[in-house]
C-alpha positions as CSV (number, residue, x, y, z in Angstrom):
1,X,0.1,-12.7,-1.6
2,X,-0.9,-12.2,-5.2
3,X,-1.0,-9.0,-7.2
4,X,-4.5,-7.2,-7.8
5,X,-4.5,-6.3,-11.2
6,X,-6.9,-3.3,-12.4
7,X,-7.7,-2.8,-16.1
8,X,-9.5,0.1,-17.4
9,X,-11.1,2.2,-20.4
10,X,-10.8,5.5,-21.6
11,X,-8.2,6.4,-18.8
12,X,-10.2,5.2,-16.2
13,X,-9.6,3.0,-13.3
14,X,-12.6,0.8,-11.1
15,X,-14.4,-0.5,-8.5
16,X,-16.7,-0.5,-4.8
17,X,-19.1,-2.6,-2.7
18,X,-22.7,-1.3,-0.5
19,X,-25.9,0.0,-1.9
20,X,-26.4,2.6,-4.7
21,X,-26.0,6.1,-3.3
22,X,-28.9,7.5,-2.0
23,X,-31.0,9.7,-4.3
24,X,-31.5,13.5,-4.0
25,X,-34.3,14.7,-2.3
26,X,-34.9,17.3,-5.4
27,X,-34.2,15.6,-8.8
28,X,-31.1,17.2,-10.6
29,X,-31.6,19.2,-13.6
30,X,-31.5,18.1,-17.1
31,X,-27.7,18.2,-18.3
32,X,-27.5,20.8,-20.8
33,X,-27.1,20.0,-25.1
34,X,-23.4,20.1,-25.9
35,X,-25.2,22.8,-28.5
36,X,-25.2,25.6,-25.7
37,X,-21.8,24.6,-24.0
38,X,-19.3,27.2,-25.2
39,X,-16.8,25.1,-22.8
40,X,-17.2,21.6,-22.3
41,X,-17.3,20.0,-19.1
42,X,-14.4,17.4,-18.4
43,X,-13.4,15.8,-14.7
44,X,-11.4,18.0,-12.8
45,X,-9.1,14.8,-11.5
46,X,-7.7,11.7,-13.3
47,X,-10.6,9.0,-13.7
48,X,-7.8,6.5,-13.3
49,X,-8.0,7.7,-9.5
50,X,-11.6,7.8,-8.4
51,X,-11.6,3.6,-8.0
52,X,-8.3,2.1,-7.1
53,X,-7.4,-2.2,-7.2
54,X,-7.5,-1.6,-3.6
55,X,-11.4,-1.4,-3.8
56,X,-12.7,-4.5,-5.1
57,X,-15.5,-6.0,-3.2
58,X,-14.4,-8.9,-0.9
59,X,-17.6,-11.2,-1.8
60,X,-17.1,-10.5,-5.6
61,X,-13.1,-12.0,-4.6
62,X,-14.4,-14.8,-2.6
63,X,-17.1,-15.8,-5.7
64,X,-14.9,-14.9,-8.3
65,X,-17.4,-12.6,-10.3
66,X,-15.9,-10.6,-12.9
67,X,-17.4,-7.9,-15.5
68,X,-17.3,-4.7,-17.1
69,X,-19.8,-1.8,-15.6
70,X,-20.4,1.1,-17.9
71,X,-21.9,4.0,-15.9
72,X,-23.6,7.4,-16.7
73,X,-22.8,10.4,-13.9
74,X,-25.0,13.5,-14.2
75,X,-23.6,16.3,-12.1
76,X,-24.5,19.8,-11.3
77,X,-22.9,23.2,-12.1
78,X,-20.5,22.9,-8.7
79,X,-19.0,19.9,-10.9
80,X,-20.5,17.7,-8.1
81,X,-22.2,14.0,-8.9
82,X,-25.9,14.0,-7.8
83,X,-26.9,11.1,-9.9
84,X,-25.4,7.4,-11.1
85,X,-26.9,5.2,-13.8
86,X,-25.8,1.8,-15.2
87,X,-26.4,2.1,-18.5
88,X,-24.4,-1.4,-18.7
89,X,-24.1,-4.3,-16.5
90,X,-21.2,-6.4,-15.4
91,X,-24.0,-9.4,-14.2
92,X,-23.2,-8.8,-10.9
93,X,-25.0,-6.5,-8.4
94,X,-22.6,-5.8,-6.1
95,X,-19.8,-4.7,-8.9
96,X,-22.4,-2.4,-10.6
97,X,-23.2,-0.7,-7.1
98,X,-19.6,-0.7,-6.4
99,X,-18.7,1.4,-9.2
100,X,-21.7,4.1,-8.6
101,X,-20.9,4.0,-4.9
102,X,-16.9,5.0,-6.0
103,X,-17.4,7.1,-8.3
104,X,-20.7,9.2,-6.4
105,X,-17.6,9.5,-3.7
106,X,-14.6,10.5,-5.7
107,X,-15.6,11.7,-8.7
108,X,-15.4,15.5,-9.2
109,X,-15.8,18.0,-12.7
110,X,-14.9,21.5,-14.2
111,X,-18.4,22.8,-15.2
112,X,-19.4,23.1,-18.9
113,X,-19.5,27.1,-19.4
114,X,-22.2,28.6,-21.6
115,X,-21.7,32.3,-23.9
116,X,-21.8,34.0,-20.6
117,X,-19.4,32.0,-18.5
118,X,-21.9,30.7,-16.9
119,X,-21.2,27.4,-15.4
120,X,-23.9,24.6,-16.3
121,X,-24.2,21.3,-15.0
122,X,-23.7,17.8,-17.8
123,X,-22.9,14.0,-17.5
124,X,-20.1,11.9,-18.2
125,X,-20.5,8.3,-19.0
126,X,-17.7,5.4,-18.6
127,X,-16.9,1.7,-17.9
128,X,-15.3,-0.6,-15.0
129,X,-13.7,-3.6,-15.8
130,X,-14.0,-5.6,-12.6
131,X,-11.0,-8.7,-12.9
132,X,-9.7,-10.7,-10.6
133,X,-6.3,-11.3,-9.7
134,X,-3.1,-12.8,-11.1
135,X,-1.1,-15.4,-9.0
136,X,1.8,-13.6,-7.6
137,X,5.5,-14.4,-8.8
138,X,7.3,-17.1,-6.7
139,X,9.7,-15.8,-4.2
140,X,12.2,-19.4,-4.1
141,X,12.2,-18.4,-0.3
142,X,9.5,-19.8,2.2
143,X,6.6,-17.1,1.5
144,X,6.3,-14.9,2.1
145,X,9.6,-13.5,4.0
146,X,13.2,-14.2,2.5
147,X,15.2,-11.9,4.9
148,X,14.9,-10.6,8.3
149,X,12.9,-7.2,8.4
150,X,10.1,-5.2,9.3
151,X,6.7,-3.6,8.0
152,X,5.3,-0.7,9.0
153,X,1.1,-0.2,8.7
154,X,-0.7,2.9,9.2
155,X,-4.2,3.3,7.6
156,X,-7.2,5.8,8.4
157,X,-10.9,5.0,8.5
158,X,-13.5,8.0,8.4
159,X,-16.2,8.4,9.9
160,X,-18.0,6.3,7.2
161,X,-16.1,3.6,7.9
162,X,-14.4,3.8,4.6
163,X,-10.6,3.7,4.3
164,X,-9.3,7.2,3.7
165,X,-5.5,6.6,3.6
166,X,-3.4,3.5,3.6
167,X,0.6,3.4,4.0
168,X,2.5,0.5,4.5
169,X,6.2,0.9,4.8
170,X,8.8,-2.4,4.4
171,X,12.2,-2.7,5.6
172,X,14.0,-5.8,4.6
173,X,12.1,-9.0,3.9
174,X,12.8,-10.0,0.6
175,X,16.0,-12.0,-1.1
176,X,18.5,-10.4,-3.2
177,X,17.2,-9.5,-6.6
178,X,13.7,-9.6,-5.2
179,X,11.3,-6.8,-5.2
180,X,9.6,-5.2,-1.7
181,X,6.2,-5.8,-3.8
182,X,6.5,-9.7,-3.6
183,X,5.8,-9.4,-0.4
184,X,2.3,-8.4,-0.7
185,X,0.5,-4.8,0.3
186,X,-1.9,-5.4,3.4
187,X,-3.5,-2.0,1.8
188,X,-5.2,-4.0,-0.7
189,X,-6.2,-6.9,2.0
190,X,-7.9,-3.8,3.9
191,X,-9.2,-1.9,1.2
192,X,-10.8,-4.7,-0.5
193,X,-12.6,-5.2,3.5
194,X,-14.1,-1.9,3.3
195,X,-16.5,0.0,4.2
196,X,-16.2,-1.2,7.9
197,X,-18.5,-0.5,10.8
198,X,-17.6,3.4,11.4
199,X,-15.8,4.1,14.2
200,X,-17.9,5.8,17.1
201,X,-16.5,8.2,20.1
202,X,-17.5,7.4,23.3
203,X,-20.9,10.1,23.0
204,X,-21.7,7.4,20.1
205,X,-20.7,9.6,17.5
206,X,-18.8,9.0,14.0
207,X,-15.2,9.5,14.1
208,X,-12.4,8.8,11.8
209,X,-9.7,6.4,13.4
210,X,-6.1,5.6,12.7
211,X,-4.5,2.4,13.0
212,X,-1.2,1.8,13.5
213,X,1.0,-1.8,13.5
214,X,4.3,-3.0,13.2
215,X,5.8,-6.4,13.2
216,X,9.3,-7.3,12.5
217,X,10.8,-10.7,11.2
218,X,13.7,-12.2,12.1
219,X,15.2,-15.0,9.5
220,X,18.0,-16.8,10.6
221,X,20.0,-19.9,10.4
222,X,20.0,-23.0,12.3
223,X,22.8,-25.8,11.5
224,X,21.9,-29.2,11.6
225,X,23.0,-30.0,15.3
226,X,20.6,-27.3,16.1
227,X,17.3,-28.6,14.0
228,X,14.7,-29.0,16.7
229,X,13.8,-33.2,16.1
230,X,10.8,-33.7,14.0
């Protein structure tokens, strides 16, 4: 399974997949000038964490599209997004709705403060690059398992149906001087799947949902008097 590879500016890291979010019902006040700021605003988490590899849109993967998005958030004096333009495109609708979608989502700021400490909503502008990935390094063992082992896979969906958490533990597997990672993460596989159909109690109600698989490998060898005839 080959290697997503994410490549970003300014610190940041990319990507999502479904429709712009939806505007406010009451349109968010201008951002204040930098002029009246006597603290500037800044995100209150690493960008490089608001869009992970994991989040590239499968039909962008399937046609290959590639680009940079550059985005403008404006967000209030809570440090929450209410707005997200494209103020450059990648050429690809569904990469420049994934990044708004992501960032709407995740992205979260320290207010600007003016004289009085009073905390006043800004914007904060950035880019995506959106590329695809890199071939993955050749095991020299039948891919993608080298060694008897096992892999552990638990994820969470919310009640969006997007994937909250993904862990995925591995046991074996891979040949000496090898690394676990040449196996592949089925993280990205399901991350780069989402948003899925949210999951639905039996009133019909959203839900989260955890998942949880595990599957073990056995490797082993067969001499020649014991090679099943072609």
């Amino acid at each position: 399974m080959g290697e997503k590879r994410a490549m970003l500016f300014g610190g940041f890291s990319f990507l999502f997949v479904a429709g712009l979010a939806a505007p406010s019902v009451v349109a968010p006040p201008a951002p204040p000038s930098t002029a009246s700021l006597a603290v500037q605003g800044r995100p209150a988490s690493n960008p490089g964490t608001w869009v992970t590899t994991g989040d590239y849109p499968a039909i962008a993967m399937r046609e290959r599209r590639e680009g940079a998005t550059g985005f403008r958030l404006t967000y209030d004096a809570s440090g929450v997004p209410q707005k997200c333009d494209i103020i450059s495109s990648s050429g690809h609708a569904v990469l420049d709705a994934r990044t708004c979608e992501l960032v709407m989502i995740r992205a979260r700021f320290e207010p600007g403060r003016d004289a009085a400490g009073r905390a006043l909503g800004g914007t904060y502008s950035n880019r995506v690059r959106w590329s695809l990935p890199e071939t993955g390094p050749d095991m020299g063992e039948p891919f993608p398992f080298a060694e008897s082992g096992n892999m552990a896979l638990d994820y969470l969906v919310d009640a969006t149906g997007a994937v909250a958490r993904c862990d995925v533990r591995i046991h074996g597997l891979v040949g000496e001087g090898a690394d676990q990672s040449d196996v592949g993460d089925p993280c990205v596989e399901i991350r780069a799947a989402a948003p899925y159909p949210p999951p639905h109690d039996r009133d019909g109600k959203p839900v989260a949902r955890r998942y949880r698989m595990t599957m073990d490998v056995i490797v082993e060898d067969i001499g020649a008097e014991d090679t099943p005839p072609k």
